[in-house]
N, C-alpha and C positions, 0 to 999 in steps of 0.2 A: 799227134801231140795231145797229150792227156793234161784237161783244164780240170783244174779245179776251182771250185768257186767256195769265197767264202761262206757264200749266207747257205745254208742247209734246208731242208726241209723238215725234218729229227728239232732239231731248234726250235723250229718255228709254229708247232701246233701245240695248241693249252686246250683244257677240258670246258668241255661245252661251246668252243668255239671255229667255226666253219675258218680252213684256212684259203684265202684269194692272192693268187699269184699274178701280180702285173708283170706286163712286160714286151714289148715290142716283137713282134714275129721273126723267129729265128736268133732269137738271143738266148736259148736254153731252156725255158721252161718246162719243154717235154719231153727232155734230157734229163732236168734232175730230178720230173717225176717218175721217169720211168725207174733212174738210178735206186730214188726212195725205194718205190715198189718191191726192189728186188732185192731189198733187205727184210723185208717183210716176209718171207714165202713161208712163214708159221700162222699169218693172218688168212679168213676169207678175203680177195679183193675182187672187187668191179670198178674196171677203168672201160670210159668208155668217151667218143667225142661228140661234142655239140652239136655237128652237121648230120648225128645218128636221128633220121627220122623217127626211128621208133622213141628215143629221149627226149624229143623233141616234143613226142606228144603224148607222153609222161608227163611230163612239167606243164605242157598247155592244158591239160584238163583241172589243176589247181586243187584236184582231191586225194585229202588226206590219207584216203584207204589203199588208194592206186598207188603213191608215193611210196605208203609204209611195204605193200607187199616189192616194190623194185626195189628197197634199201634191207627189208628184213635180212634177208639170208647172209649178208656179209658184213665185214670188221669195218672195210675201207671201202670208201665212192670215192671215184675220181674222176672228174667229169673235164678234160684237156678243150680249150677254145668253146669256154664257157657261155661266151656273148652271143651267142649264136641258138641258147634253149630260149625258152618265152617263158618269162614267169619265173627262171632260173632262182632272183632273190627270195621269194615269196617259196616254192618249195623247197628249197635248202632250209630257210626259218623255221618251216613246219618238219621239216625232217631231224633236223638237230633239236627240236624243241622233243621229241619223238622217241631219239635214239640219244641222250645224249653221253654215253660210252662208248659210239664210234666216231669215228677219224671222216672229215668230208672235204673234200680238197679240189677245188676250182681254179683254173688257170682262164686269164684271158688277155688279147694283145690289143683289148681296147679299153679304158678307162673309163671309155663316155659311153661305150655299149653297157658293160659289165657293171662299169660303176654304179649308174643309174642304177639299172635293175636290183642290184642289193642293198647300195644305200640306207636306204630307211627300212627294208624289210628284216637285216640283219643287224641292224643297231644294237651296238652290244652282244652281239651274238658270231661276230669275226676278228679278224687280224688280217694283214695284208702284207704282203713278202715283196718287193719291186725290183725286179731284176734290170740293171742297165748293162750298156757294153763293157765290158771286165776293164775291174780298172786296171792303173798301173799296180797295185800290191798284190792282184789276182793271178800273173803275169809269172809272180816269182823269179825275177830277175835281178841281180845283183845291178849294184849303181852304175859300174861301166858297159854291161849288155845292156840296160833299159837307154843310156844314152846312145848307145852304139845305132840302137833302135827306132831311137826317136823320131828322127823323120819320116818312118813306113807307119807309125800311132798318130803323124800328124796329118798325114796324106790319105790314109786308110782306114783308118779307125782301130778299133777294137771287140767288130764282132767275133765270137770263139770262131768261126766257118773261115774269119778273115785270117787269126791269128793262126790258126792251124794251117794255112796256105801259104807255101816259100813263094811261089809265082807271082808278081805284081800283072800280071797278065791280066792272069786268071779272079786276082784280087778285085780289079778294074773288072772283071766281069762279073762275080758275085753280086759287087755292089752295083752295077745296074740292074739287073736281076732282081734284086731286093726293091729298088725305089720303083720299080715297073712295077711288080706283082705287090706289095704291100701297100708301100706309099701311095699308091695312085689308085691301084686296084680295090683295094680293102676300106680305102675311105670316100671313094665314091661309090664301094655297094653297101655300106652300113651308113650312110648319110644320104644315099640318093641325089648327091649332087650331080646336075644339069648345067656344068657348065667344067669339064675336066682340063682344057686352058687354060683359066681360071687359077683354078688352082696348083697348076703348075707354076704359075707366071709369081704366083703368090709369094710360093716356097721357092723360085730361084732371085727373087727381091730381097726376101730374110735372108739368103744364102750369100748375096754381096753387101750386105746391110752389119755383119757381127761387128759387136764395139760398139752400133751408134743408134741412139734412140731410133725408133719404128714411127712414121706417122704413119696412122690411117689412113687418114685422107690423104694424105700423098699417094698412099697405095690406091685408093678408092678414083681419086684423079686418074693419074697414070693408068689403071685397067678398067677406066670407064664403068666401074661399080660404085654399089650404094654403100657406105660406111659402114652399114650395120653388118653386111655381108661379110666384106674385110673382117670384122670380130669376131663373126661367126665361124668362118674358114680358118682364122688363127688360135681358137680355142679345141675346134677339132684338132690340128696339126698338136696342140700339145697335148690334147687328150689323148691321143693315136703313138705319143711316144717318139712324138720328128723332132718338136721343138721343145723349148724349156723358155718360160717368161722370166726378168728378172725385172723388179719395178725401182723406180727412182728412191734411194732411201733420202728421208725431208724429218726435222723434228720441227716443221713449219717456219722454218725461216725463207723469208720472202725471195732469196736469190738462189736455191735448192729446185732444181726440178724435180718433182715428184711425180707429176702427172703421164708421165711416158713410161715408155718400157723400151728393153732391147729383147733380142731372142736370139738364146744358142742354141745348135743342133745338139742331141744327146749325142751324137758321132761323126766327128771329122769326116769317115767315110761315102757318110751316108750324103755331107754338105757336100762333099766333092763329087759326090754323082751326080747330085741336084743339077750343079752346073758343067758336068763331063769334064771337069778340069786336074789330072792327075801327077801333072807333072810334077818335077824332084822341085826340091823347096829351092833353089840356085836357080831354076827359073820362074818362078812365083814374086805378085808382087802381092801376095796378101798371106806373108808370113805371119804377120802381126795380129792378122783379124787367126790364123789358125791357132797360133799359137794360145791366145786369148780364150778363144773353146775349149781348146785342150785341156787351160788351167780349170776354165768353170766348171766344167764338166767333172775333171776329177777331184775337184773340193766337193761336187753335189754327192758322185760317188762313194767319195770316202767316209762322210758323215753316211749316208743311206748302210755301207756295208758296218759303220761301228750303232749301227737301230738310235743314230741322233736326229734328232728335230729342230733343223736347223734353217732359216728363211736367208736367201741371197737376193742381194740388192749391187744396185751400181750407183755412184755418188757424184755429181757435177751440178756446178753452178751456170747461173746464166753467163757469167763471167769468164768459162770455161776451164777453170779448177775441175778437175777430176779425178774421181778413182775407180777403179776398171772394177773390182768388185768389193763388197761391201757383205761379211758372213753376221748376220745375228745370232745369238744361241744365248739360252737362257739370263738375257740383259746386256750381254757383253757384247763390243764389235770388235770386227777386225775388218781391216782393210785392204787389198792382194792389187798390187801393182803387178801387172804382167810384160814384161818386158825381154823381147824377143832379144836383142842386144845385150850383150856383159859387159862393154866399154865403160859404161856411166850408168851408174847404181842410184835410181832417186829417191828424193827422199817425200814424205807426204804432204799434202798440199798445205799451206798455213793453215786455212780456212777450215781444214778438216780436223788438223788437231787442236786448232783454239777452241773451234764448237763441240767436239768430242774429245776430250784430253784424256777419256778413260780406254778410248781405244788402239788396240796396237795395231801394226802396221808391218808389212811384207809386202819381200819384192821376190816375185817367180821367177827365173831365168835359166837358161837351158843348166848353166851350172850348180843353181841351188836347188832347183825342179825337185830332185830323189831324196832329200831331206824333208820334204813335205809330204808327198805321194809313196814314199817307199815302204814308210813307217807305217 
């Protein structure tokens, strides 16, 4: 099955500016670098990977001269699983400062490795491309195959490796696969974490947890950790590309919880490996929490694939008014009831439209789903 994804790479590079691709392991990156590359074959290029000792210790010696002579000779640097050079932000800075009429392209599946590193060295001097699991418009499916669908995108996810796979077997094996060697493997050797229990226990808590505020200290209680820890392990997990924070939206009125947060998985699939749990949605009783992801997720996606800057929130009073998500974008809200059921259609909480009258209001449900995400 031939994916196509919207965001490009052709797109996405401007002069004088290093391009950095996020994005979780095995969700494309070094697929649609390779795909760039090979419309290129009129440029010099050097691609090469992070774990390339000899690049490795390029970049660790921090001199400009050594730099220029690895970049002179070619159009294109492409440096795939980025987070993994030393010094990566600091000589890419000096090299585009350097060369700035060629092309410099970084991929990495960590935000907190990678990110750091460039951060302030490339200030002003990049753009950043963030690749999630494909959404539903990536998909290209008309309204009755995407429903037809639906339940294998709510159980499965939406990796390209997953969608390309007819086998729910094999599916089911992939995505263990994935949470073994990435989720687990990759963020206890770029963090050094000493206690890999831990944080599994973490990420299969968030994984029965979607829909409802996160306490720390419950989690800090219950795995006999210290609080700080708990923030620590849950900033990785979203830094890494597992989780997504959404925070309490408040314009300070005193019955608005704002102080908490929930967390969705960026992929159905990847929540259901967490907890081995694969079964058909008929016998599931946490339709509600999947379907809820689904929605968040591809509101995140959709704005992420139209290049919008847009902040999500969830909205509930002490009182227990609520609304399952809550989109910001340029002053406006909107507010997304997710509602697994079609029987009974609700409508918004009083409390939400007295205090925000400016804000509109949606209800997701398997039947209106493709009039929101299809577009």
């Amino acid at each position: 099955m031939k994916i196509t994804r919207k965001q490009t790479i052709s797109t996405s590079l401007a002069p004088k500016r290093v391009l950095i691709i996020y994005g979780p392991r095995r969700i494309g990156k070094t697929t649609m670098l390779r795909e760039y590359l090979s419309t290129q074959s009129n440029k010099k290029i050097l691609s090469v990977i992070g774990d390339d000792v000899t690049v490795r210790e390029i970049f660790s010696t921090e001199c400009l001269s050594t730099l220029k002579e690895f970049a002179a000779p070619y159009d294109i640097i492409a440096i795939d699983e980025a987070q993994y050079v030393p010094s990566i932000g600091l000589g890419l800075k000096m090299l585009i400062d350097s060369f700035p009429e060629k092309i410099f392209i970084a991929t990495g599946s960590s935000s907190f490795e990678l990110g750091n590193q460039v951060g302030e060295p490339l200030t002003g001097r990049h753009f950043s491309l963030t690749l999630f699991p494909l959404a539903q418009s990536e998909l290209h499916l008309g309204s009755f195959t995407a429903k037809a669908n639906l339940e294998q995108s709510l159980v499965y996810g939406s990796y390209p490796e997953i969608i390309a796979t007819d086998d729910v077997t094999e599916k089911a094996r992939i995505l263990n696969e994935l949470i073994s060697s990435y989720l687990y493997k990759d963020v206890l050797a770029l963090e050094k974490i000493k206690s890999p229990d831990l944080l599994r226990d973490i990420t299969r808590m968030l994984a029965y947890q979607i829909g409802h505020e996160v306490s720390m200290n419950e989690i800090a209680v219950t795995l006999n950790m210290d609080v700080k820890t708990v923030g620590r392990y849950l900033d990785l997990l979203e830094k890494m590309f597992i989780i997504k924070k959404a925070r309490g939206y408040s314009r300070n009125l005193r019955n608005e919880i704002s102080k908490k947060a929930r967390y969705y998985f960026l992929d159905n699939g990847i929540r259901n490996a967490v907890i081995n749990q694969f079964g058909t949605l008929p016998q599931r009783n946490d339709q509600g929490a999947l379907w809820e992801n689904f929605c968040f997720m591809e509101l995140v996606k959709k704005d992420n694939l139209a290049d919008i800057t847009s902040t999500f929130y969830f909205w509930r009073t002490h009182q227990g008014q609520e609304v399952d998500i809550v989109r910001e974008y340029n002053g406006t809200l909107t507010g997304y009831e997710c509602k697994w059921g079609t029987r009974k259609i609700p409508t918004a909480p009083i409390l939400f439209t007295t205090t925000y009258p400016e804000a509109s209001f949606v209800v997701i449900n398997p039947e209106t789903y493709t009039d929101i995400f299809l577009s």
